[in-house]
Biopython code that builds the backbone (N, CA, C, O; Angstrom):
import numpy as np
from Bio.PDB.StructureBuilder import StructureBuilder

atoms = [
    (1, "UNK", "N", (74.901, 17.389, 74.802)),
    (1, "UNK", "CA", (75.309, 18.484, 73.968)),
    (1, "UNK", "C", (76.697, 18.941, 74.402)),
    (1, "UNK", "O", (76.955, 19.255, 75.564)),
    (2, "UNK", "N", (77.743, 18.963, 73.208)),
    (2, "UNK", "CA", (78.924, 19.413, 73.791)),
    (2, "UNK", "C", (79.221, 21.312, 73.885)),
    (2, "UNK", "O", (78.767, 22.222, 73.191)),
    (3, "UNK", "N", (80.063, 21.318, 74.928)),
    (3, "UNK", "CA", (79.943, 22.622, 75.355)),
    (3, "UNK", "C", (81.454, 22.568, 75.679)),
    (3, "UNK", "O", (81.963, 21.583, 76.214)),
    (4, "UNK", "N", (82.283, 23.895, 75.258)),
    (4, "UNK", "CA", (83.565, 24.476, 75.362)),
    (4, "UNK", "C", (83.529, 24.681, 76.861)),
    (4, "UNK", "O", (82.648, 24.932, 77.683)),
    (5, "UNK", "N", (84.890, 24.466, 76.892)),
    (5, "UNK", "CA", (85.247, 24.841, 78.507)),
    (5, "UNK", "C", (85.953, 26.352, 78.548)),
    (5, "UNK", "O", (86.966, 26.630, 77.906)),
    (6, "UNK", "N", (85.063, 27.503, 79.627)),
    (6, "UNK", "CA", (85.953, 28.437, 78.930)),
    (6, "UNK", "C", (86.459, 28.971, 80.103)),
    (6, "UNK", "O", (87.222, 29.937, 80.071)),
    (7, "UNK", "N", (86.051, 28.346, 81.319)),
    (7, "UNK", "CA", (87.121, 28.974, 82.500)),
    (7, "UNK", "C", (87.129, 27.806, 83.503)),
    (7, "UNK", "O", (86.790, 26.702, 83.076)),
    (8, "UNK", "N", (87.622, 27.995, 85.306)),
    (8, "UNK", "CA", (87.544, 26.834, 86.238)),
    (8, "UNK", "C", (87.512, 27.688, 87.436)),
    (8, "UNK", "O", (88.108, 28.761, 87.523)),
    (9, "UNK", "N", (86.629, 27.042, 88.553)),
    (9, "UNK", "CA", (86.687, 27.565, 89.484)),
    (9, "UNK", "C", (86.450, 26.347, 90.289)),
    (9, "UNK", "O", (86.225, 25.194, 89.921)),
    (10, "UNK", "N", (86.576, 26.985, 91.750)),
    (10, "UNK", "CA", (86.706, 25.995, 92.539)),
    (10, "UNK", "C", (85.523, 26.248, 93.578)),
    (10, "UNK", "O", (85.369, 27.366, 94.068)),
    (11, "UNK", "N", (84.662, 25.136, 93.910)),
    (11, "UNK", "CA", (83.478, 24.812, 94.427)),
    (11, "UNK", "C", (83.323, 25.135, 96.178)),
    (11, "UNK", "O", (84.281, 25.585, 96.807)),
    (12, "UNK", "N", (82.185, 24.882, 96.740)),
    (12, "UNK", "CA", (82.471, 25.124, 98.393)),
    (12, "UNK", "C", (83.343, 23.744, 98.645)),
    (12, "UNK", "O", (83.964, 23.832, 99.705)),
    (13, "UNK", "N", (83.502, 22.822, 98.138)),
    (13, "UNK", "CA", (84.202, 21.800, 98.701)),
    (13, "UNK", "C", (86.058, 21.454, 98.222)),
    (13, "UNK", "O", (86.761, 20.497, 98.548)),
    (14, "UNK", "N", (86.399, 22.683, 97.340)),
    (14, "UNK", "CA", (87.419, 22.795, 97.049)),
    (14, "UNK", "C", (87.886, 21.797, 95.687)),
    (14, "UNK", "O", (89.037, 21.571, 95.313)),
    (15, "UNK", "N", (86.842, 21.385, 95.202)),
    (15, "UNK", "CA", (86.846, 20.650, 93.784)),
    (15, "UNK", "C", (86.791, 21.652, 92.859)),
    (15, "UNK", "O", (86.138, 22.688, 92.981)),
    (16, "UNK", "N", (87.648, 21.266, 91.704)),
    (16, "UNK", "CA", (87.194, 21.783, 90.429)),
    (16, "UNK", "C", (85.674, 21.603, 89.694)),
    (16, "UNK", "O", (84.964, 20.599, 89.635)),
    (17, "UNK", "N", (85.436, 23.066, 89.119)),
    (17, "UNK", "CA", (84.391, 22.702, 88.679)),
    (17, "UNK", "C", (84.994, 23.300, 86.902)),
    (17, "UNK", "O", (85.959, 24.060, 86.981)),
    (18, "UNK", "N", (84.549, 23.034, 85.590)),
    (18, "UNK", "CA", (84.919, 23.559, 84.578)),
    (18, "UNK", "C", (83.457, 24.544, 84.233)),
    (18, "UNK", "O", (82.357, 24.043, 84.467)),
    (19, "UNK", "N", (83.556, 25.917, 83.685)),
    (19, "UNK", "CA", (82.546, 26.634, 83.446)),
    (19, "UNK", "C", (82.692, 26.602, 81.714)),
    (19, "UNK", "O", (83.647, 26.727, 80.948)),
    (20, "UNK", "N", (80.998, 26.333, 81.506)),
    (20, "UNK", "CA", (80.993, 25.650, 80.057)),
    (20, "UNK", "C", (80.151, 26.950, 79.410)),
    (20, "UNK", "O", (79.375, 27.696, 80.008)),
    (21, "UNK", "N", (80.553, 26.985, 77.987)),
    (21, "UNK", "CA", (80.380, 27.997, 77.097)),
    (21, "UNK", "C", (78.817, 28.474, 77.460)),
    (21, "UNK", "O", (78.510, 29.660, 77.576)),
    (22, "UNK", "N", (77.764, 27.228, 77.642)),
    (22, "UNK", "CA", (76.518, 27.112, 77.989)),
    (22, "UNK", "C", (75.826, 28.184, 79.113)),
    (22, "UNK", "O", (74.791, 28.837, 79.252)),
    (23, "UNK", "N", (77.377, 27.861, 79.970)),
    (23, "UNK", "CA", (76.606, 28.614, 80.988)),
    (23, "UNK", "C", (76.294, 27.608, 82.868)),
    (23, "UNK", "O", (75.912, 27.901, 84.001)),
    (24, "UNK", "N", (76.723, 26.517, 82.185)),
    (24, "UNK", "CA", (76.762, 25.470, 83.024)),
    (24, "UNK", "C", (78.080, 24.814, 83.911)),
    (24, "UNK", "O", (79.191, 24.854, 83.382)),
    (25, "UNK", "N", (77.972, 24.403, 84.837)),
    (25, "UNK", "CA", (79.331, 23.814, 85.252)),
    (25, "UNK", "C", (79.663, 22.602, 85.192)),
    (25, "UNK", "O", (78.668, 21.880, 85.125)),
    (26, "UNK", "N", (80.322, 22.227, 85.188)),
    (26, "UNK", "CA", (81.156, 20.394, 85.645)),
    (26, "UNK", "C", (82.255, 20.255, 86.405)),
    (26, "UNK", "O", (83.390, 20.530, 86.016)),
    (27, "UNK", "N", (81.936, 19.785, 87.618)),
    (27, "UNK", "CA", (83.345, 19.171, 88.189)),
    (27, "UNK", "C", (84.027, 17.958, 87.268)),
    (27, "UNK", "O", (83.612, 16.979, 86.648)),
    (28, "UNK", "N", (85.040, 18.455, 87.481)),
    (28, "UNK", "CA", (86.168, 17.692, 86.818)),
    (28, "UNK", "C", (87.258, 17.110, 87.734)),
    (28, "UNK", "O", (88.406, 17.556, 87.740)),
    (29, "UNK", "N", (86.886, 16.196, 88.428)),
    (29, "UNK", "CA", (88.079, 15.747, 89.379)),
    (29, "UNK", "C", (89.127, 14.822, 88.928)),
    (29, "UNK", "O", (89.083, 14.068, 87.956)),
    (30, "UNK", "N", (90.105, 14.995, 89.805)),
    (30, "UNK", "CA", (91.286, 13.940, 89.815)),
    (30, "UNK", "C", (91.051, 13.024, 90.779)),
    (30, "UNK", "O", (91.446, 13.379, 91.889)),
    (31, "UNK", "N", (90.503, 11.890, 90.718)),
    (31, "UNK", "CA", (89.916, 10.914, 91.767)),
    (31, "UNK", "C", (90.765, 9.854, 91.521)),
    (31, "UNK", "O", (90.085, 8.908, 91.919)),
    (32, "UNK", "N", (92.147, 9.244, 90.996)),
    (32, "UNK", "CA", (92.187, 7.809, 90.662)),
    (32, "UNK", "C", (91.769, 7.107, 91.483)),
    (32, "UNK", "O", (91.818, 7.576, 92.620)),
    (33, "UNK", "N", (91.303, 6.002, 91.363)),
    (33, "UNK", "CA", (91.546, 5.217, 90.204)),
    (33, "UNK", "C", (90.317, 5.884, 89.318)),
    (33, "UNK", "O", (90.494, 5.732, 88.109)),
    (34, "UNK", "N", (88.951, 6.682, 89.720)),
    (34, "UNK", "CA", (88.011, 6.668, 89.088)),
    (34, "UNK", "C", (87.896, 7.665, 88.553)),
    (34, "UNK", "O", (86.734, 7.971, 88.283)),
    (35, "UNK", "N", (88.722, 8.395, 88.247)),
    (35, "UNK", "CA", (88.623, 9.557, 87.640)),
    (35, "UNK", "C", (90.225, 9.742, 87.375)),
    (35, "UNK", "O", (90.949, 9.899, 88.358)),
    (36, "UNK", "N", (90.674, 9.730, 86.335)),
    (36, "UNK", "CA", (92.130, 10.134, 86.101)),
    (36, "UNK", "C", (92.472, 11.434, 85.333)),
    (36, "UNK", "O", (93.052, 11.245, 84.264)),
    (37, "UNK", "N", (92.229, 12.684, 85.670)),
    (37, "UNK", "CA", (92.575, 13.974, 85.262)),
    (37, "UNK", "C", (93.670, 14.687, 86.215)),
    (37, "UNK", "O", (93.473, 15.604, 87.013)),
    (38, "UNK", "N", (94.711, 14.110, 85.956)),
    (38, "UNK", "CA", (95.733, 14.925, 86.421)),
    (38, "UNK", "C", (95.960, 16.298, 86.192)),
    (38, "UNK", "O", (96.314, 17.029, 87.117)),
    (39, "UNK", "N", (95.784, 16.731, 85.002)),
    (39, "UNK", "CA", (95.781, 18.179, 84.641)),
    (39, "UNK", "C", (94.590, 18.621, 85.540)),
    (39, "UNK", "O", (94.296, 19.722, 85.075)),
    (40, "UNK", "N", (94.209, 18.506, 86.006)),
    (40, "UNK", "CA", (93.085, 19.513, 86.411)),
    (40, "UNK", "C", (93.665, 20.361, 87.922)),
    (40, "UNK", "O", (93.181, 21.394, 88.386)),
    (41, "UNK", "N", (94.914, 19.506, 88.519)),
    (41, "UNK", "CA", (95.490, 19.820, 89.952)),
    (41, "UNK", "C", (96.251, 20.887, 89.833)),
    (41, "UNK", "O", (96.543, 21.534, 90.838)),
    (42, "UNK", "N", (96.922, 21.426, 87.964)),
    (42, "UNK", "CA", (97.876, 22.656, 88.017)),
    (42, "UNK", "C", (97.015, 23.889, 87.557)),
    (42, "UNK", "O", (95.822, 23.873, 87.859)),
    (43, "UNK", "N", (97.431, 24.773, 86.972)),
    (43, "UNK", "CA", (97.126, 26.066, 86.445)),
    (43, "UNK", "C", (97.421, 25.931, 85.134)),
    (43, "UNK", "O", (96.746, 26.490, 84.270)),
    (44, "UNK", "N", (98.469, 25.170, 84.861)),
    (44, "UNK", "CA", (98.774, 24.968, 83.777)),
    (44, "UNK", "C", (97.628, 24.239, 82.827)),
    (44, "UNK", "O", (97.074, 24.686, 81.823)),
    (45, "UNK", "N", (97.470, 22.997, 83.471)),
    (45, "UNK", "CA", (96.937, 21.904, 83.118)),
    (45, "UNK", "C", (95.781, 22.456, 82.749)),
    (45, "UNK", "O", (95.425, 22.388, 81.573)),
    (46, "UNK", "N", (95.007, 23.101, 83.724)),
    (46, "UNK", "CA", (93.707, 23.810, 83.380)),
    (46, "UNK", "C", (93.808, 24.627, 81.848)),
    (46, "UNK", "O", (93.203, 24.302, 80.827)),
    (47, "UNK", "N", (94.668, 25.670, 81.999)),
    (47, "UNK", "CA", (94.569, 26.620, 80.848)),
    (47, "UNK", "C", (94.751, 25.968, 79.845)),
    (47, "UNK", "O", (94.085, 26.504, 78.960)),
    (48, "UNK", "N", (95.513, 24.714, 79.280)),
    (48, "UNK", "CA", (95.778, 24.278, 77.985)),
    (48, "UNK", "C", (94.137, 23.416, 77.895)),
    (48, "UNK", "O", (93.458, 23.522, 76.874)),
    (49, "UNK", "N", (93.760, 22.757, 78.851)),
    (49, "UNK", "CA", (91.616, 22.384, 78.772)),
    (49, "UNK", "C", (90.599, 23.436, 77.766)),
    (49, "UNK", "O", (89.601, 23.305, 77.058)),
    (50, "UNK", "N", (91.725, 24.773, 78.280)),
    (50, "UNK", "CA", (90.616, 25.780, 77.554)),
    (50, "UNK", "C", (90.108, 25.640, 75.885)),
    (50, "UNK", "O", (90.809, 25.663, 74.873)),
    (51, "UNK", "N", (88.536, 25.479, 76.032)),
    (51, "UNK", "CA", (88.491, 25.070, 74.995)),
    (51, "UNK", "C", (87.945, 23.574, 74.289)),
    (51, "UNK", "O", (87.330, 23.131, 73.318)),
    (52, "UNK", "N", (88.512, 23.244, 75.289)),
    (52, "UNK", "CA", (88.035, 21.570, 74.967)),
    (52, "UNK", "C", (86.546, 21.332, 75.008)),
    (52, "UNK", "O", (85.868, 22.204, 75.551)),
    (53, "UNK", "N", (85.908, 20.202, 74.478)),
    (53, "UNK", "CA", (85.022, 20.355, 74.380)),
    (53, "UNK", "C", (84.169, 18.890, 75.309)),
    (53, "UNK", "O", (84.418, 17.737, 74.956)),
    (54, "UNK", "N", (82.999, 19.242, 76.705)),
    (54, "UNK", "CA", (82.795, 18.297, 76.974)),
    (54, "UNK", "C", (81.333, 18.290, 77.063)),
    (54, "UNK", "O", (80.671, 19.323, 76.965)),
    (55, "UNK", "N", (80.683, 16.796, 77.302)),
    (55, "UNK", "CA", (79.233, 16.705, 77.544)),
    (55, "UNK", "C", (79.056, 17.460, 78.611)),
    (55, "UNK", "O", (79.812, 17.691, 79.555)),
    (56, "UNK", "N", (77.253, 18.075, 78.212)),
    (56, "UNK", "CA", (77.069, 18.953, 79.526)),
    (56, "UNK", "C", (75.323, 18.283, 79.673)),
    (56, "UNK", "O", (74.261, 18.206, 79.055)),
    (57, "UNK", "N", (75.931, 17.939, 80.859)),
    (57, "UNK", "CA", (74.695, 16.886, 81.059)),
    (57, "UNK", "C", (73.456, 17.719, 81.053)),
    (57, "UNK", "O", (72.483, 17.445, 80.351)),
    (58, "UNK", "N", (73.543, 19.122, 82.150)),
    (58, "UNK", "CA", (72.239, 20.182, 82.080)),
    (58, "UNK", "C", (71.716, 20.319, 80.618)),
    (58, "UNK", "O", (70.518, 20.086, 80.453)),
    (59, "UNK", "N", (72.465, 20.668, 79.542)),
    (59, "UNK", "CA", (71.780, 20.905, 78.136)),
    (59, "UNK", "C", (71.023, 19.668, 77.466)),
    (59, "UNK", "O", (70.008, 19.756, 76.774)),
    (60, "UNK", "N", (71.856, 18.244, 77.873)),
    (60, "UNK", "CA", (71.207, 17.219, 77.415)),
    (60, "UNK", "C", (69.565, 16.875, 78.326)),
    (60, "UNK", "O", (68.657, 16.261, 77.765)),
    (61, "UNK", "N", (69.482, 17.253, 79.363)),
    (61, "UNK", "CA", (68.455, 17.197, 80.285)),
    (61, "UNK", "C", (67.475, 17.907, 80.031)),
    (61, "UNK", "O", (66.364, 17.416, 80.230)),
    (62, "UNK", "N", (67.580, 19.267, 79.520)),
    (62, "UNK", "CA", (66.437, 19.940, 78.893)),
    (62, "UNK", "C", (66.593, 20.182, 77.655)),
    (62, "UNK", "O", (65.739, 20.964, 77.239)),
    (63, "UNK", "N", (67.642, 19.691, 76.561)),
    (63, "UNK", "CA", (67.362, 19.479, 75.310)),
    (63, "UNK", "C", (67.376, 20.919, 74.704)),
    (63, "UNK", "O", (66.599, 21.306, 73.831)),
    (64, "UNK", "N", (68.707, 21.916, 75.484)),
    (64, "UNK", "CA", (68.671, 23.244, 74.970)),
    (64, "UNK", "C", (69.839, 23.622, 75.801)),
    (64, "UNK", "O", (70.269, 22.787, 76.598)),
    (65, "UNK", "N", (70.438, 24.860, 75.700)),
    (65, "UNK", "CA", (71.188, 25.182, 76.352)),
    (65, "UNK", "C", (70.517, 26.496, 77.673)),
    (65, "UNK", "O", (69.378, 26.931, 77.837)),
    (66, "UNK", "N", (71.451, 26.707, 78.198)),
    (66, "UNK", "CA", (70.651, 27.275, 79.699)),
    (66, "UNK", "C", (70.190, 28.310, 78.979)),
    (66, "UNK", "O", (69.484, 29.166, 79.512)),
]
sb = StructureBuilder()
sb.init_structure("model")
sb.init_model(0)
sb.init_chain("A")
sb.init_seg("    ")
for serial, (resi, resn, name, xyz) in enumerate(atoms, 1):
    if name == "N":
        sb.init_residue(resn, " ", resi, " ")
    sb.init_atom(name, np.array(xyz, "f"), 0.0, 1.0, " ", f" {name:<3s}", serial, name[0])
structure = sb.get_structure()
């Protein structure tokens, strides 16, 4: 189920996480080679995300939102 990204915070391990309209989170890392999200390392990069829309695995798992 897709879910808006509507803010970002950062985790105990200093990763991004994206906070989804749902209610749910997602890290969103910049890992290359396996992960290529460069925007996610500025402030910038983050705020123009706002909005976007990504799978949220928790809603697909119980087939509802939180």
């Amino acid at each position: 189920m897709q879910q808006a990204i509507i803010g970002f915070h950062l985790d105990e391990d200093h990763h991004w996480v994206a906070e989804l309209a749902c209610g749910h989170g997602q890290h969103v890392r910049h890992n290359p080679p396996w992960q290529n999200r460069p925007w996610v390392i500025t402030e910038q990069g983050r705020q123009e995300k706002l909005g976007l829309l990504l799978d949220c695995k928790k809603c697909e798992e119980t087939g509802s939102m939180a």
